[in-house]
N, CA, C and O atoms as a GROMACS GRO file, in nm:
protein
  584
    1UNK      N    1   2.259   0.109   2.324
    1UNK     CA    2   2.129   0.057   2.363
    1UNK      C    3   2.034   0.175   2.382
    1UNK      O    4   2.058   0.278   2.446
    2UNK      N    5   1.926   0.143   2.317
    2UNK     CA    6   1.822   0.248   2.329
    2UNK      C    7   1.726   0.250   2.447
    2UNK      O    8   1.660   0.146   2.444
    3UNK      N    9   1.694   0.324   2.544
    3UNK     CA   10   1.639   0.274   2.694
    3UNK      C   11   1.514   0.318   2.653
    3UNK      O   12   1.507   0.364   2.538
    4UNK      N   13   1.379   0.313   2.743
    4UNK     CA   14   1.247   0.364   2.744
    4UNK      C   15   1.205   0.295   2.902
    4UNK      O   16   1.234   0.186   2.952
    5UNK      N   17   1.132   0.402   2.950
    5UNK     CA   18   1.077   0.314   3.051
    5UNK      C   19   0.958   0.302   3.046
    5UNK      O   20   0.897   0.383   2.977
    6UNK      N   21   0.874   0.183   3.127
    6UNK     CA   22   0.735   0.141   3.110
    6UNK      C   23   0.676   0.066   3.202
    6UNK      O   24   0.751  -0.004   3.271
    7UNK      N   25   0.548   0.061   3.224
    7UNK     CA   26   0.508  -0.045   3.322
    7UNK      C   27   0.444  -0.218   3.315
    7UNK      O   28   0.342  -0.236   3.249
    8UNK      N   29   0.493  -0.307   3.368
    8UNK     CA   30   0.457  -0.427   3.348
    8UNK      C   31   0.302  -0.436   3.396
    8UNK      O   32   0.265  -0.394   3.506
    9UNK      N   33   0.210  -0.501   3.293
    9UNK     CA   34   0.029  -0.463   3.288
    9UNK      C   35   0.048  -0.612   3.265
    9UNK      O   36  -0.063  -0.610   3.212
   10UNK      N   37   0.075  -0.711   3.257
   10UNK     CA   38   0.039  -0.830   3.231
   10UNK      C   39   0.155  -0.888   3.265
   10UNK      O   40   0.260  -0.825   3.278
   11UNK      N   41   0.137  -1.069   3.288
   11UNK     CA   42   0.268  -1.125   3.290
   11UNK      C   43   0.168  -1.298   3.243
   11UNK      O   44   0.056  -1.339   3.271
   12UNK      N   45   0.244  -1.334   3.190
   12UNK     CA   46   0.221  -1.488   3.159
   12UNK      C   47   0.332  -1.587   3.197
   12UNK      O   48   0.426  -1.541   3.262
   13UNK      N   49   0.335  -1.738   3.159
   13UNK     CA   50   0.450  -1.749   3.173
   13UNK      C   51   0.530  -1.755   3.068
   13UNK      O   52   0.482  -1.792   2.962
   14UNK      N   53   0.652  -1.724   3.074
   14UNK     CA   54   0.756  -1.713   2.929
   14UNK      C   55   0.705  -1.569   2.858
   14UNK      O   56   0.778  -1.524   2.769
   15UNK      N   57   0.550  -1.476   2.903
   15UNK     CA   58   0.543  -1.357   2.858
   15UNK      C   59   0.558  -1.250   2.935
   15UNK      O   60   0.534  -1.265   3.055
   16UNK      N   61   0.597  -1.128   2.891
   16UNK     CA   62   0.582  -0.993   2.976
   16UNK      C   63   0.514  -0.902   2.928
   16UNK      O   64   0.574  -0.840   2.840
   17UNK      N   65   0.398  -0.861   2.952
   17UNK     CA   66   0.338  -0.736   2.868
   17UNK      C   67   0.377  -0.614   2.920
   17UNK      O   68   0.417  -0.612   3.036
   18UNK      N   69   0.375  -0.546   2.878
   18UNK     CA   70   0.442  -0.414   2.909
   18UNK      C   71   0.337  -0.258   2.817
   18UNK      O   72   0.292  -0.256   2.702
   19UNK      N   73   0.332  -0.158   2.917
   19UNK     CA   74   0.246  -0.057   2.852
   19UNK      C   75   0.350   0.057   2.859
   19UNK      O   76   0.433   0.072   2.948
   20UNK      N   77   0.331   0.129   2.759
   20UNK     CA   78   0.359   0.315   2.753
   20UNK      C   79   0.290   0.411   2.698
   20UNK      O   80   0.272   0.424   2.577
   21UNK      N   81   0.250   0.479   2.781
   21UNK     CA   82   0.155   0.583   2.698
   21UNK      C   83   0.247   0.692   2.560
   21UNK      O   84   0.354   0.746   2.591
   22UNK      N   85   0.210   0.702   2.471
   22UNK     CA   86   0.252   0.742   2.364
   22UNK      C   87   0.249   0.869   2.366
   22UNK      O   88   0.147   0.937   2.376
   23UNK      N   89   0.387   0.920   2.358
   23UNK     CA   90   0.408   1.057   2.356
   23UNK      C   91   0.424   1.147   2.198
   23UNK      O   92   0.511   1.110   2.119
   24UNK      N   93   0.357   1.236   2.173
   24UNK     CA   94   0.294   1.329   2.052
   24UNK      C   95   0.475   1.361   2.035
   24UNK      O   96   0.559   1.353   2.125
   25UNK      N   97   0.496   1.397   1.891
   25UNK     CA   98   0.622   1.431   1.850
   25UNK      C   99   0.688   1.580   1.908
   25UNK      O  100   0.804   1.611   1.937
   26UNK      N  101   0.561   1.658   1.909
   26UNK     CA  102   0.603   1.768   2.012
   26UNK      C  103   0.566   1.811   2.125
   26UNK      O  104   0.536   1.925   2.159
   27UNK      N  105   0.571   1.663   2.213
   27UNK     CA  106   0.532   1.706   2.327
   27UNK      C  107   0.625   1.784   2.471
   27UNK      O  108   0.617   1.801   2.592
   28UNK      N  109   0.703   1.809   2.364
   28UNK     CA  110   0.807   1.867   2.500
   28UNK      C  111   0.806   2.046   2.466
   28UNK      O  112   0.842   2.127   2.552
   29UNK      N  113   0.759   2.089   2.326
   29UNK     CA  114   0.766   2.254   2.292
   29UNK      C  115   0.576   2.285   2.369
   29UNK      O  116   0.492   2.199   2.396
   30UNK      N  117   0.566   2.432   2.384
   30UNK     CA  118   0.473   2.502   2.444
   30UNK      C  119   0.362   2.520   2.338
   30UNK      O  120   0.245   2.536   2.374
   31UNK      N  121   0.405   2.518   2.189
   31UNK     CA  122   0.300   2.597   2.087
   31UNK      C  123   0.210   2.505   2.108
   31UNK      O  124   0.218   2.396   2.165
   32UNK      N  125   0.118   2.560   2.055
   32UNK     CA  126  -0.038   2.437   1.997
   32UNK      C  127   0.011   2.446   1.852
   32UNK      O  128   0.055   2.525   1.769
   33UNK      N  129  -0.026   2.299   1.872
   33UNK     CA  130   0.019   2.232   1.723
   33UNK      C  131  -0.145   2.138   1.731
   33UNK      O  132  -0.232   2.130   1.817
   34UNK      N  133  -0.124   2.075   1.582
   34UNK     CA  134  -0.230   1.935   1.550
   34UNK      C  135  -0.230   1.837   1.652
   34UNK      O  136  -0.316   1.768   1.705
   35UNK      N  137  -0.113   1.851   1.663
   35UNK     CA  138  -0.074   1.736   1.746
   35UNK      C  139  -0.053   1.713   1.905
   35UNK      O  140  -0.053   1.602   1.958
   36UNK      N  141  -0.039   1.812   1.956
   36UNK     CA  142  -0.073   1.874   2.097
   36UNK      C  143  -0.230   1.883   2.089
   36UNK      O  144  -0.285   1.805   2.167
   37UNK      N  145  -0.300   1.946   2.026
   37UNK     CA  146  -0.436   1.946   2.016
   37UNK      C  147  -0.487   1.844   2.050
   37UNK      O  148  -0.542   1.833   2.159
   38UNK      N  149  -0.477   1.723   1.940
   38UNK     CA  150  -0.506   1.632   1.944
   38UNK      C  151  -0.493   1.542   2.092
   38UNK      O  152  -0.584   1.483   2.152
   39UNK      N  153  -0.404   1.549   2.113
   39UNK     CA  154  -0.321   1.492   2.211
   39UNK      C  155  -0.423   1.525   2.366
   39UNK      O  156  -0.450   1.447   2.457
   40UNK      N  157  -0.459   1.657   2.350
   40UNK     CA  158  -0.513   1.722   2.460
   40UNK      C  159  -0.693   1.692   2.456
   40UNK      O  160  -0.762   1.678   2.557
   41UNK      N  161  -0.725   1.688   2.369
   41UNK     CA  162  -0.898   1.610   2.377
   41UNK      C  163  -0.911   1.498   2.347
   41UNK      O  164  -1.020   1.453   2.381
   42UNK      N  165  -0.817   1.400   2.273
   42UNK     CA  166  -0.828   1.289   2.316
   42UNK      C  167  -0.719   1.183   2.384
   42UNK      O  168  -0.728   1.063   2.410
   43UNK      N  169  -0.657   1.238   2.393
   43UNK     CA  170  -0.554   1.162   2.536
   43UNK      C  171  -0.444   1.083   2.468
   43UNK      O  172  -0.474   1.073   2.349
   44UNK      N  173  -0.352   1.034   2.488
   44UNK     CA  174  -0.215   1.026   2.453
   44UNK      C  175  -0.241   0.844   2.489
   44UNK      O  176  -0.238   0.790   2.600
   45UNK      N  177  -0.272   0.761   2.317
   45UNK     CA  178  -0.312   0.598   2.323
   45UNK      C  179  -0.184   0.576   2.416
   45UNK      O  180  -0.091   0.652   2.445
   46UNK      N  181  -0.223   0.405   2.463
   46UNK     CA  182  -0.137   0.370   2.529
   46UNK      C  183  -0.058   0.266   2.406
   46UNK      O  184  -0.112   0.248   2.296
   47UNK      N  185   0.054   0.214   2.438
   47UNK     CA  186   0.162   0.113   2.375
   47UNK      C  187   0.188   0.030   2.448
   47UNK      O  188   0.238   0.048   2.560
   48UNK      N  189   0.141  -0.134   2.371
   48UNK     CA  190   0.105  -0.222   2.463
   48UNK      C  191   0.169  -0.317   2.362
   48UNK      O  192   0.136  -0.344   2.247
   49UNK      N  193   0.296  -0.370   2.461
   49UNK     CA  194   0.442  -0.410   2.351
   49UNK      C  195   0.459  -0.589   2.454
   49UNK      O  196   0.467  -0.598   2.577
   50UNK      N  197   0.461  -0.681   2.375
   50UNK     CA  198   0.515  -0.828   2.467
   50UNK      C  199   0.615  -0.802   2.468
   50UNK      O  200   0.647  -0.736   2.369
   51UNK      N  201   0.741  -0.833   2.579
   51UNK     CA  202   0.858  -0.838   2.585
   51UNK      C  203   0.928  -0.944   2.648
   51UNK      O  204   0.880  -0.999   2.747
   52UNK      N  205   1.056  -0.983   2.591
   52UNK     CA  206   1.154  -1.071   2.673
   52UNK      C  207   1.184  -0.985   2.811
   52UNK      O  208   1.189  -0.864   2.831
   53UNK      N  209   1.202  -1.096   2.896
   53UNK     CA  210   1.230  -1.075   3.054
   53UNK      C  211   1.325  -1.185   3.089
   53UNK      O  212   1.313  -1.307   3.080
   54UNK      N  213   1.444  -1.092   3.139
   54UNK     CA  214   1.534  -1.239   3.159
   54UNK      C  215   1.528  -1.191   3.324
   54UNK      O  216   1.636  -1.231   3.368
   55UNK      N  217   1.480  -1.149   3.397
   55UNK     CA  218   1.502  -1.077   3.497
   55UNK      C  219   1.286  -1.129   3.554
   55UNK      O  220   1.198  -1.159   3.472
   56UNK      N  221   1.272  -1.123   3.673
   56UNK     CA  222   1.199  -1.152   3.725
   56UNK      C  223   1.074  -1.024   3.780
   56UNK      O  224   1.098  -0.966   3.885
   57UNK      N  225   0.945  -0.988   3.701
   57UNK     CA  226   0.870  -0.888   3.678
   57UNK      C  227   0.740  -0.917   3.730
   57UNK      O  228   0.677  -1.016   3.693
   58UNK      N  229   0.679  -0.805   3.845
   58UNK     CA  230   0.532  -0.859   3.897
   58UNK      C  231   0.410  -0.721   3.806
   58UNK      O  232   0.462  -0.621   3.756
   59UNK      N  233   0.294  -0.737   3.802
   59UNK     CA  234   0.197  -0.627   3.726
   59UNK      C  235   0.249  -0.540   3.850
   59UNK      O  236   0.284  -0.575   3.963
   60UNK      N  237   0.242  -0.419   3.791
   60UNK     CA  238   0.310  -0.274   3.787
   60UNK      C  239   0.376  -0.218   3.812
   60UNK      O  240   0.381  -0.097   3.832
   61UNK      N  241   0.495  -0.352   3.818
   61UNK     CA  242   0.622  -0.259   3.872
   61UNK      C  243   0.716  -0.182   3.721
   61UNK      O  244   0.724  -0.232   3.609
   62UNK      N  245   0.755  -0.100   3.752
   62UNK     CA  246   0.827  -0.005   3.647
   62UNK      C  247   0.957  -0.051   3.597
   62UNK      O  248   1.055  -0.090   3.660
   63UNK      N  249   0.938  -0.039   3.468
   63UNK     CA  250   1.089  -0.132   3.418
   63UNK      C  251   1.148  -0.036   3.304
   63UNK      O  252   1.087   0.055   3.247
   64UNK      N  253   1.274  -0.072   3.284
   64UNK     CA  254   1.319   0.006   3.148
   64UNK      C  255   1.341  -0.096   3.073
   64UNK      O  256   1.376  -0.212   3.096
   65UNK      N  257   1.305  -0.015   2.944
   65UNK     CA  258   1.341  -0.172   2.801
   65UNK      C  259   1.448  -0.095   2.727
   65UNK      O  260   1.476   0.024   2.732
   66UNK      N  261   1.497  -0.188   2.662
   66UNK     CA  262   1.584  -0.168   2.586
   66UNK      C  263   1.579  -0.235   2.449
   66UNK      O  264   1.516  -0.334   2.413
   67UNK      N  265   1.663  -0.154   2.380
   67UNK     CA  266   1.657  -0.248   2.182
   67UNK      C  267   1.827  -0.179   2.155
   67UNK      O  268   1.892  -0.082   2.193
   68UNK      N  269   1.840  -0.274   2.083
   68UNK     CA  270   1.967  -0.265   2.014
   68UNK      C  271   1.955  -0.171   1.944
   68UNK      O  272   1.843  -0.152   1.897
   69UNK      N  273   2.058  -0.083   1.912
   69UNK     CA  274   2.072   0.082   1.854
   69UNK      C  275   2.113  -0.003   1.650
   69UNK      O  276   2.096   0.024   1.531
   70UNK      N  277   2.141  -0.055   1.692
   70UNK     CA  278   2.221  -0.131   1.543
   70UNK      C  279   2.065  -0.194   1.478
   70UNK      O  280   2.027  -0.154   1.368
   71UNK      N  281   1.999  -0.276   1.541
   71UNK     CA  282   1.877  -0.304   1.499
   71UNK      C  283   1.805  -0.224   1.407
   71UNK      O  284   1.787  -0.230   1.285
   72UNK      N  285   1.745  -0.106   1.548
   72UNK     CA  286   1.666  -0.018   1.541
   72UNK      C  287   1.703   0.066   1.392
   72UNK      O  288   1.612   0.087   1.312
   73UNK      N  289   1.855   0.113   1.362
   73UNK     CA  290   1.888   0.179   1.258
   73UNK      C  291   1.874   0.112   1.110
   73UNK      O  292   1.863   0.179   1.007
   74UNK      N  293   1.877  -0.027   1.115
   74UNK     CA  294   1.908  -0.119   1.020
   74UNK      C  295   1.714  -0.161   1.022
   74UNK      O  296   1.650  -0.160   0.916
   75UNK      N  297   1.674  -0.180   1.103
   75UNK     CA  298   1.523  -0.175   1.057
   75UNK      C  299   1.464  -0.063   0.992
   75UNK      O  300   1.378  -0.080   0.906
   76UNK      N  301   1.506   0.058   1.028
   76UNK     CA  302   1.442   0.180   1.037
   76UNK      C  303   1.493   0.215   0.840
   76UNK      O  304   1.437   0.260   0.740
   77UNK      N  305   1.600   0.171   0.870
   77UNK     CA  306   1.656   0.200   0.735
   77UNK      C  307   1.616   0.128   0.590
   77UNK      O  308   1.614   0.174   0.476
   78UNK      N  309   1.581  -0.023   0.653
   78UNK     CA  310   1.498  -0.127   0.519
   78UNK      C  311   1.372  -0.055   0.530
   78UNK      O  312   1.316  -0.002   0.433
   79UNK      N  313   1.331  -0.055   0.645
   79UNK     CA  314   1.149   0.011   0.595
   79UNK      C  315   1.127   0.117   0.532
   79UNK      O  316   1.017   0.143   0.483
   80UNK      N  317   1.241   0.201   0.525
   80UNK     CA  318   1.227   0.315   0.427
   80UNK      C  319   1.267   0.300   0.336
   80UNK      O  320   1.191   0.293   0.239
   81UNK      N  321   1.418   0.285   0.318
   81UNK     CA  322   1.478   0.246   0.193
   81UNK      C  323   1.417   0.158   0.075
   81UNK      O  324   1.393   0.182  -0.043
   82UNK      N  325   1.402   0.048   0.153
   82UNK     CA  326   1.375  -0.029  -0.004
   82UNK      C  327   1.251   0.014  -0.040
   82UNK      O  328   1.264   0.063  -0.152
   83UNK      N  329   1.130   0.024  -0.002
   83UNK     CA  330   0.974   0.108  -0.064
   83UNK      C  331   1.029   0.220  -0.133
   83UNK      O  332   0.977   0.245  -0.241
   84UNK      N  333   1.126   0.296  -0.092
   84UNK     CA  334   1.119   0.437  -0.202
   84UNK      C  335   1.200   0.386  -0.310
   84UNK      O  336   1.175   0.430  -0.422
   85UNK      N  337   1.321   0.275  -0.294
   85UNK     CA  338   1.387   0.249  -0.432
   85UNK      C  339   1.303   0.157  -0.514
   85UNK      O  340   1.321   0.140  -0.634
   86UNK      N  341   1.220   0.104  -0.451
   86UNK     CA  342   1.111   0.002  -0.540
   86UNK      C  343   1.047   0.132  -0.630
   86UNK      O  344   1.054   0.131  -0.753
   87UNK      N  345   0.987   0.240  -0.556
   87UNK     CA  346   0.910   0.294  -0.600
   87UNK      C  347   0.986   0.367  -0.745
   87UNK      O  348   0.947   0.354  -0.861
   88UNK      N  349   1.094   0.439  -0.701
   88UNK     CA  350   1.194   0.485  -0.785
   88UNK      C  351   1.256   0.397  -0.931
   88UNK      O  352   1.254   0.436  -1.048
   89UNK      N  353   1.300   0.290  -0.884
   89UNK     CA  354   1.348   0.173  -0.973
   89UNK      C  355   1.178   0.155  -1.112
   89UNK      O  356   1.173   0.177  -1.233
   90UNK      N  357   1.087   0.114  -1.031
   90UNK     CA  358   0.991   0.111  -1.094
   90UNK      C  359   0.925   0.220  -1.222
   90UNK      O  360   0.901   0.205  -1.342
   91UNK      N  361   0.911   0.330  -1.125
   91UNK     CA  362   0.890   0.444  -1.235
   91UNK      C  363   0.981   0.463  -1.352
   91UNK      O  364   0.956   0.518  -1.460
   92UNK      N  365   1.100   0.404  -1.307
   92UNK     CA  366   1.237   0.437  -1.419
   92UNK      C  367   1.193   0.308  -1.547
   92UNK      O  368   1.173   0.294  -1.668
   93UNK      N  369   1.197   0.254  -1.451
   93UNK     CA  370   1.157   0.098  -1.553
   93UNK      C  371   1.018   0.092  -1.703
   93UNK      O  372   1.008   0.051  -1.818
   94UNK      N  373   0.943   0.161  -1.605
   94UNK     CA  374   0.802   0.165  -1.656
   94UNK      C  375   0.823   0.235  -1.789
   94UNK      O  376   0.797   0.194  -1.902
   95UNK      N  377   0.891   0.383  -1.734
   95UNK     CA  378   0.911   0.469  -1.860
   95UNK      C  379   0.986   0.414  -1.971
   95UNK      O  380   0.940   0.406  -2.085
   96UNK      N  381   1.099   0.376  -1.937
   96UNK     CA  382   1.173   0.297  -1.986
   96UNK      C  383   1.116   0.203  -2.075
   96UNK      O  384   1.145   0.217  -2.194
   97UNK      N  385   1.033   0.099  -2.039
   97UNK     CA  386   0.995   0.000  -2.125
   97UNK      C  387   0.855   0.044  -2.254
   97UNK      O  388   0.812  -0.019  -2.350
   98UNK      N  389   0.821   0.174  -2.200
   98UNK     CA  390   0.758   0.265  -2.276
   98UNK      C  391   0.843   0.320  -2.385
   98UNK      O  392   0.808   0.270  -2.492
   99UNK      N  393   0.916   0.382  -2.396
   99UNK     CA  394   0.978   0.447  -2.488
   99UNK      C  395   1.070   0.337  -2.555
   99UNK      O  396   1.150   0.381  -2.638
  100UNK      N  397   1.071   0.193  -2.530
  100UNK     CA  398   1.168   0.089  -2.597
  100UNK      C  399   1.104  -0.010  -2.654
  100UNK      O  400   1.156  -0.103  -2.715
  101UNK      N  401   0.941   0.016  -2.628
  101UNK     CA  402   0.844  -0.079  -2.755
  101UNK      C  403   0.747   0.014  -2.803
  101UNK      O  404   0.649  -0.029  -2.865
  102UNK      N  405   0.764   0.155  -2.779
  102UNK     CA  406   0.729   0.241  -2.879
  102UNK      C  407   0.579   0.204  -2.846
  102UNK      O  408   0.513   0.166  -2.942
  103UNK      N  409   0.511   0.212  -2.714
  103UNK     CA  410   0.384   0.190  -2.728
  103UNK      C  411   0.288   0.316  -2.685
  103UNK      O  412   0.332   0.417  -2.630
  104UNK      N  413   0.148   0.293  -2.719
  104UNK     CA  414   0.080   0.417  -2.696
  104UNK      C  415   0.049   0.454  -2.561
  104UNK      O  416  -0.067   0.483  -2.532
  105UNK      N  417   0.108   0.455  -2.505
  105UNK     CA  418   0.096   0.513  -2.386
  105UNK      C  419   0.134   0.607  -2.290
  105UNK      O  420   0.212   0.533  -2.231
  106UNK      N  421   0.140   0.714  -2.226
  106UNK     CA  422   0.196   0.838  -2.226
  106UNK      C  423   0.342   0.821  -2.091
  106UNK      O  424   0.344   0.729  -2.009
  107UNK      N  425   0.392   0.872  -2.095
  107UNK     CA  426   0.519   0.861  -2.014
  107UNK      C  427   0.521   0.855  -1.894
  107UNK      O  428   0.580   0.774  -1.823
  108UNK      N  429   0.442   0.963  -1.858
  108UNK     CA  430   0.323   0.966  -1.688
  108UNK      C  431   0.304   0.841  -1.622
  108UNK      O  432   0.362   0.785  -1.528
  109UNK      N  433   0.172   0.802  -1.726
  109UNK     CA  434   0.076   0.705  -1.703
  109UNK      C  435   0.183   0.586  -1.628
  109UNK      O  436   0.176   0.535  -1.516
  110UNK      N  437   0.279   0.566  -1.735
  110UNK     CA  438   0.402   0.408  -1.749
  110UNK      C  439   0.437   0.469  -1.633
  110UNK      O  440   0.388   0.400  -1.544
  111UNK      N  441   0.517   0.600  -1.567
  111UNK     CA  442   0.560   0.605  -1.461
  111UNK      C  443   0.494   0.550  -1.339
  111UNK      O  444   0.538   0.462  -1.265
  112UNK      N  445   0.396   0.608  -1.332
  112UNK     CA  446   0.303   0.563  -1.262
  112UNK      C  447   0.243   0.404  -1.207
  112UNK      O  448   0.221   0.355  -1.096
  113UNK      N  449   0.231   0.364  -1.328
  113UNK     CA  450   0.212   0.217  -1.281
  113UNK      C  451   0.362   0.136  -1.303
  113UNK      O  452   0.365   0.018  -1.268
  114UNK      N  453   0.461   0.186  -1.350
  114UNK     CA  454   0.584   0.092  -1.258
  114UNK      C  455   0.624   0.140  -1.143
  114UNK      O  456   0.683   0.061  -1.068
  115UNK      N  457   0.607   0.256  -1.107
  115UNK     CA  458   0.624   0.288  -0.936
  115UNK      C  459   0.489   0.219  -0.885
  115UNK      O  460   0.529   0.147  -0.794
  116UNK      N  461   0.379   0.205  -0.892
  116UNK     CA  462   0.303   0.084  -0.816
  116UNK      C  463   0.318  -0.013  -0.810
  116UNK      O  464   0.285  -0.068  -0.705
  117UNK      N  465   0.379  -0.100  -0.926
  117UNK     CA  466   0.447  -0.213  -0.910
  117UNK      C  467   0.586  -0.229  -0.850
  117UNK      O  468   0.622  -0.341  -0.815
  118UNK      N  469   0.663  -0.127  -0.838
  118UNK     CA  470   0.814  -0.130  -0.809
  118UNK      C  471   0.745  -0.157  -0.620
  118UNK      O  472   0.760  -0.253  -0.544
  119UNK      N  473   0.668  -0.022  -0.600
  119UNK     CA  474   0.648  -0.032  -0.469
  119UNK      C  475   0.582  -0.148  -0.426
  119UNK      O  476   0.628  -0.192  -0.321
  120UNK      N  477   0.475  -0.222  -0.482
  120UNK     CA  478   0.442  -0.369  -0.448
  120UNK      C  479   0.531  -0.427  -0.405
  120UNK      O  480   0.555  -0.456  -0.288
  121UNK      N  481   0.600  -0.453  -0.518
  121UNK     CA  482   0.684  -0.538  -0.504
  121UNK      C  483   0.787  -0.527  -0.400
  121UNK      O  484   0.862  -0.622  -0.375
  122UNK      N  485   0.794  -0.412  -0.338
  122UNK     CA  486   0.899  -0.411  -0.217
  122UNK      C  487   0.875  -0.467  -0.119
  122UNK      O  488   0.948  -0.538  -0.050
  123UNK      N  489   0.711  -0.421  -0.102
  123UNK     CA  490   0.648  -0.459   0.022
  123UNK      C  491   0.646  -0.625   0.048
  123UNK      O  492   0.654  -0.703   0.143
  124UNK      N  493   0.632  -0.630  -0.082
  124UNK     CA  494   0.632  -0.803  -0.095
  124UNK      C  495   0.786  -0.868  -0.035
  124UNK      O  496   0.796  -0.965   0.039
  125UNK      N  497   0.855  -0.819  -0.068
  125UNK     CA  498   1.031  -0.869  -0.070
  125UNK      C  499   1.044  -0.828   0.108
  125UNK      O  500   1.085  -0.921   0.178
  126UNK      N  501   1.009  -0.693   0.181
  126UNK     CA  502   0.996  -0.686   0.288
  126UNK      C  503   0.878  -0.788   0.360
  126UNK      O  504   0.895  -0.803   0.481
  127UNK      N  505   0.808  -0.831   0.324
  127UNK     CA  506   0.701  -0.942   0.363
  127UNK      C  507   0.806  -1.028   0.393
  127UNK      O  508   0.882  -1.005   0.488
  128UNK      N  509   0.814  -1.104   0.336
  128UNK     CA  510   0.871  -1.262   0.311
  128UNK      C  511   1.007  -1.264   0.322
  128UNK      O  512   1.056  -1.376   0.337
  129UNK      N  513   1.084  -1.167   0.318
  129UNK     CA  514   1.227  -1.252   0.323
  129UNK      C  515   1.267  -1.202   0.495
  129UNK      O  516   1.383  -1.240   0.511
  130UNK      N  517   1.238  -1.163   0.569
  130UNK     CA  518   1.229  -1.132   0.722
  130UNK      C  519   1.330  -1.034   0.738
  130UNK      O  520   1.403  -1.038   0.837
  131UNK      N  521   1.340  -0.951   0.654
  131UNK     CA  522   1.385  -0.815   0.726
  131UNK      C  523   1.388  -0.780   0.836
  131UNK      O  524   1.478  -0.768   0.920
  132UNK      N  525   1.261  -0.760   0.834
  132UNK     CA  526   1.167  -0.662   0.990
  132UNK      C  527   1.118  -0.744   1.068
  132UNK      O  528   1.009  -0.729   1.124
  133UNK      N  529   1.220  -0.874   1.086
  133UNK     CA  530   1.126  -0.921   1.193
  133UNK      C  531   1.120  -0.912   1.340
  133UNK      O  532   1.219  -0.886   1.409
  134UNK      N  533   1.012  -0.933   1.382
  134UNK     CA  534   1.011  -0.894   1.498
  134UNK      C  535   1.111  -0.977   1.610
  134UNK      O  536   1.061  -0.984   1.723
  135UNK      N  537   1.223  -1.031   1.598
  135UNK     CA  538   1.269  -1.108   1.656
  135UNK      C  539   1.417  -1.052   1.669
  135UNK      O  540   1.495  -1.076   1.761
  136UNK      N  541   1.437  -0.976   1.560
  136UNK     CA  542   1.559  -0.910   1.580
  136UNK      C  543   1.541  -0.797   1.615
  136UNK      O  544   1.644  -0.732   1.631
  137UNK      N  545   1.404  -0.722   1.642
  137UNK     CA  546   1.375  -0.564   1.680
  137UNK      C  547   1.317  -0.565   1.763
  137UNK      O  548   1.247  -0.464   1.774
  138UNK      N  549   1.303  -0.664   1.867
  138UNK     CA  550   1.226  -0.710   2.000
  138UNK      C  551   1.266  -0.608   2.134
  138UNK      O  552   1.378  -0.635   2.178
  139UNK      N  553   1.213  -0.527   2.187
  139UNK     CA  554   1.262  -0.510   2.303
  139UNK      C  555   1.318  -0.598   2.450
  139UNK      O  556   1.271  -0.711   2.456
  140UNK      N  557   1.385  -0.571   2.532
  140UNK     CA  558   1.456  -0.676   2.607
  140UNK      C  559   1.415  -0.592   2.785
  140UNK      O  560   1.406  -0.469   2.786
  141UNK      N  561   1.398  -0.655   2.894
  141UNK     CA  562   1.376  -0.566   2.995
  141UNK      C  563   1.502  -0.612   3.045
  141UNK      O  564   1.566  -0.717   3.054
  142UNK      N  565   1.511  -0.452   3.082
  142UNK     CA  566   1.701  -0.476   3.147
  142UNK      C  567   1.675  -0.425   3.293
  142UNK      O  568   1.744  -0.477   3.381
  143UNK      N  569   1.613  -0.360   3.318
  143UNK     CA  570   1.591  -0.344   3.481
  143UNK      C  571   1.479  -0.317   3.532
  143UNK      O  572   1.392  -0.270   3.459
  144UNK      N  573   1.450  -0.344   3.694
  144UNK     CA  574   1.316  -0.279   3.767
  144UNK      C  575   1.378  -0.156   3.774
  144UNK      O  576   1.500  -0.143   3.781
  145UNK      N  577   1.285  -0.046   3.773
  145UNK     CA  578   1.297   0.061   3.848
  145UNK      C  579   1.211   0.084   4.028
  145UNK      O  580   1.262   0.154   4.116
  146UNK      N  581   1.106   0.022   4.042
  146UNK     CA  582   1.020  -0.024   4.159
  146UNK      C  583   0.958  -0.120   4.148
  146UNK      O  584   0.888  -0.160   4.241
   0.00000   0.00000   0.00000
């Protein structure tokens, strides 16, 4: 289980809103980076996530969330994976169907627009068949902290 902690900013009923201010990728090294920069004149957005609450939550008391580690890897892994093999598959294809009807068009070019279509088309297949949905990558509140 993957933990984070955060504070409850809203509550409805059957909802929990929950905030975290968003921490820069290197916010724990000393250098100035882009991103520390950044971070430092205009302030670190907040993350403002609905969550399941099986446990009983008032506005601002401090909670930790949690997500399934198996999820998180298996989401993390379709959202990358299949866009670069669409993209990949595609370019192969494109060329491919170029050099097998002998048409005027340069090898590039065909790469090119079957990796835009390969990649469409991923996004599309990640659209609609519910990969990523938010129901299996939901965070869960597992405890108060105050």
């Amino acid at each position: 289980m993957i933990e984070e902690e955060a504070v409850v900013s809203h509550t409805e009923p059957g909802k929990v809103w929950v905030e975290k201010p968003r921490r820069s990728a290197c916010g724990g090294c000393l250098r100035q980076c882009a991103s520390g920069v950044v971070d430092r004149y205009f302030g670190a957005p907040t993350i403002r996530l609905q969550v399941l609450s099986p446990i009983d939550v008032q506005v601002g008391d401090r909670v930790v969330l949690g997500i399934q580690e198996d999820a998180f890897v298996k989401g993390s892994f379709c959202a990358y994976l299949i866009p670069l093999l669409g993209l990949f598959l595609g370019a192969i294809l494109g060329n491919i169907i170029v050099f097998s009807l002998a048409l005027d068009v340069s090898s590039d070019g065909a790469s090119v627009i079957g990796g835009a279509i390969g990649l469409s088309l991923s996004f599309i297949i990640l659209r609609f068949t519910g990969v990523l949905s938010r129901d299996k990558l939901s965070p869960v509140i597992l405890r108060k902290l105050s």
